[in-house]
C-alpha positions in Angstrom: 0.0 0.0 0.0 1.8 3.3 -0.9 2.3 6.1 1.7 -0.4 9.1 1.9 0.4 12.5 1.8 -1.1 15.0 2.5 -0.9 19.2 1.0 -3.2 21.6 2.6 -3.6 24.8 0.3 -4.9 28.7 1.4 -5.5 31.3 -1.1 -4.9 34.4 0.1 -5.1 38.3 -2.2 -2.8 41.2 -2.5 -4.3 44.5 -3.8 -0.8 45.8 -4.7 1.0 48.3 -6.7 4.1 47.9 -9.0 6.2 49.2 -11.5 8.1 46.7 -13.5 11.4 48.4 -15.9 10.4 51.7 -17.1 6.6 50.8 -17.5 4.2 52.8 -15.4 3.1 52.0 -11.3 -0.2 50.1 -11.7 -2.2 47.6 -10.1 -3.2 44.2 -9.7 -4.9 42.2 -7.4 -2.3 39.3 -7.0 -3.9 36.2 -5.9 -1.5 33.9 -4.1 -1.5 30.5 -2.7 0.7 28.6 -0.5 0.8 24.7 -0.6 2.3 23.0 2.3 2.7 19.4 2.9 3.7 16.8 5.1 2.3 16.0 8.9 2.3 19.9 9.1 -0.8 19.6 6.7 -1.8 16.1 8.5 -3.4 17.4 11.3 -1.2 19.2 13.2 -1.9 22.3 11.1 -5.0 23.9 10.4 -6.5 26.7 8.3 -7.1 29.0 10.7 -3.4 28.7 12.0 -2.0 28.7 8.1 -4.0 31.8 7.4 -3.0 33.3 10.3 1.7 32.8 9.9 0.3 33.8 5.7 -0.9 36.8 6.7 1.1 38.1 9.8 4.1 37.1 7.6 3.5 38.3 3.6 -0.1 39.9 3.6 0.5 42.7 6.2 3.2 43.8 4.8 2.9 43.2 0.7 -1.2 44.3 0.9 -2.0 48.1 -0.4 1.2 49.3 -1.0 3.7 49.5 -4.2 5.5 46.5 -3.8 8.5 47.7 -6.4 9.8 49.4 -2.7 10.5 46.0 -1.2 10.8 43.5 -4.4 13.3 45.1 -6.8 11.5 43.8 -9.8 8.3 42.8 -8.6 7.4 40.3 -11.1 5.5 37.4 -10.4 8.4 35.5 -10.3 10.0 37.3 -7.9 6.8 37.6 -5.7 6.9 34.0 -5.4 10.6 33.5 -4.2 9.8 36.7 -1.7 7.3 34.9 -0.5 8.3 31.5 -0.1 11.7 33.0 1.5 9.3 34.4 4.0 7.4 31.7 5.0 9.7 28.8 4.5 11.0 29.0 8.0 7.5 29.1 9.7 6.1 26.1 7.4 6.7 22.7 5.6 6.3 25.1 2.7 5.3 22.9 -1.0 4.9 25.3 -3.3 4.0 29.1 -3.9 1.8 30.4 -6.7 1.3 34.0 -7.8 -1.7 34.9 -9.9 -1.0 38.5 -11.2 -4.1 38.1 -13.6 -6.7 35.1 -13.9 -4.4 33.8 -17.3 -1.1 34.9 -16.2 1.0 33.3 -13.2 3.8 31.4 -11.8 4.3 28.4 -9.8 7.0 28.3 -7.5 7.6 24.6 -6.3 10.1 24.7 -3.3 13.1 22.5 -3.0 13.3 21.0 0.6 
């Protein structure tokens, strides 16, 4: 019989700002959702608690602002690896995808 495992997934929104090259500062609402995996997901974590490290960690301080101040090219890309940088040390962090429309993203599977 082969081993379960488990991912537990949260979708979380950033109404953000950015200015990519010389283009112009405009905005997106940047869906993003974090995959984690493991016992984490399991039982010992729940969504309440996920939501909860996602948002004290990347939403508070990504949400409502121009994001080109803190990602030096804030593209989607780069998004990703800023987030999965910040939450890789609270969780048993999968995977990190950022929407920046509904038919344009990235998927950012993280290496263990």
């Amino acid at each position: 019989m082969p081993e379960e495992k488990m991912e537990l997934g949260l979708v979380e929104y950033l109404e953000s700002a950015h200015k990519v090259g010389e283009g112009p500062l405009h905005g997106h609402n940047f869906r993003v959702e974090i995959v984690v995996e493991g016992e984490y997901a399991g039982g010992e974590m729940d969504f309440h608690k996920l939501r909860a490290i996602v948002e004290s960690e990347v939403i508070k301080e990504l949400d409502h602002i121009d994001i080109s101040r803190i990602i030096e090219v804030p593209v989607v890309e780069n998004i990703a690896r800023y987030v999965a940088k910040k939450l890789k040390p609270k969780l048993p962090l999968k995977s990190v995808s950022v929407w920046e429309t509904e038919d344009r993203w990235c998927k950012l599977v993280v290496e263990k």
